[in-house]
C-alpha positions as CSV (number, residue, x, y, z in Angstrom):
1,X,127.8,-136.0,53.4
2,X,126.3,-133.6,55.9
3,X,123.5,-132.0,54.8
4,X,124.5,-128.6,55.9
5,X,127.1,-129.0,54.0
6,X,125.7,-130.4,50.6
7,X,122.9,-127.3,50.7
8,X,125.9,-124.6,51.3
9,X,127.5,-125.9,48.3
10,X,124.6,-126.3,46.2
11,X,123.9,-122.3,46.4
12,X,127.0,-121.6,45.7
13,X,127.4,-123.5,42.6
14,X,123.9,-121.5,41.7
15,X,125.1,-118.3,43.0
16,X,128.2,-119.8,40.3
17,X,126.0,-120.2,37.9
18,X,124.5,-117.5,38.0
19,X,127.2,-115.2,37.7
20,X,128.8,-116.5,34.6
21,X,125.5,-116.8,33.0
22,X,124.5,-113.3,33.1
23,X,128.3,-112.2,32.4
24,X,128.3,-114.5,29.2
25,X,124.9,-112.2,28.8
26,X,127.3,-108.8,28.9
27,X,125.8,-107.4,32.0
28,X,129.2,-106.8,33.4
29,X,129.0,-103.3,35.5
30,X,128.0,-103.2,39.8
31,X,125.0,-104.5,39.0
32,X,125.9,-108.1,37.8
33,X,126.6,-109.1,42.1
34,X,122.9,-108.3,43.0
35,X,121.0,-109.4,40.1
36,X,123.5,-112.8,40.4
37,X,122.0,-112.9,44.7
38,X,118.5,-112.3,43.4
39,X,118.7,-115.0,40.7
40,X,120.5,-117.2,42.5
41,X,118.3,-117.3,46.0
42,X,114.8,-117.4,43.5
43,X,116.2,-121.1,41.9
44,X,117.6,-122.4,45.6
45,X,114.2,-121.4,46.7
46,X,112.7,-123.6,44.0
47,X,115.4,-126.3,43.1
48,X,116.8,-127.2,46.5
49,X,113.8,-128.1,49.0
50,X,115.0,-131.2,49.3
51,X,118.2,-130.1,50.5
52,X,116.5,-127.0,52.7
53,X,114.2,-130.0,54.5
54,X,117.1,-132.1,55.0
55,X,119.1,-129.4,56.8
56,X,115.7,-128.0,58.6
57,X,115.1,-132.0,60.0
58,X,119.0,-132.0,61.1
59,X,118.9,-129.0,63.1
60,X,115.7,-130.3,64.4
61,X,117.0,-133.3,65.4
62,X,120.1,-132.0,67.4
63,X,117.7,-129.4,69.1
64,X,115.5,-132.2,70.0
65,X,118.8,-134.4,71.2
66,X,118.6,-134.6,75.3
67,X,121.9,-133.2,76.7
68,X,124.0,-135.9,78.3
């Protein structure tokens, strides 16, 4: 699968996560969005490197394609 693609899904199933964690928690007013964001973007930043370098080395590549 395109990497792109597998790193999209992969924060939103955190962002997911996230959400109905801290709902299942009771924080359920305005606040529950952001705090879900926050949450989710600190674990993608730890948990999906992997994915991040494979979707940094794609776009890389394709820069790095000569046009033809």
């Amino acid at each position: 699968m395109h990497p792109v693609i597998v790193y999209t899904l992969s924060r939103l199933g955190l962002f997911a996560v996230a959400l109905g964690v801290l709902y299942l928690l009771g924080l359920r007013t305005y606040v529950l969005l952001a705090v879900a964001v926050v949450l989710s973007g600190l674990a993608s930043y730890v948990l999906l490197s992997k994915q991040r370098d494979a979707v940094s080395e794609k776009i890389s590549d394709k820069r790095n394609q000569p046009e033809g």
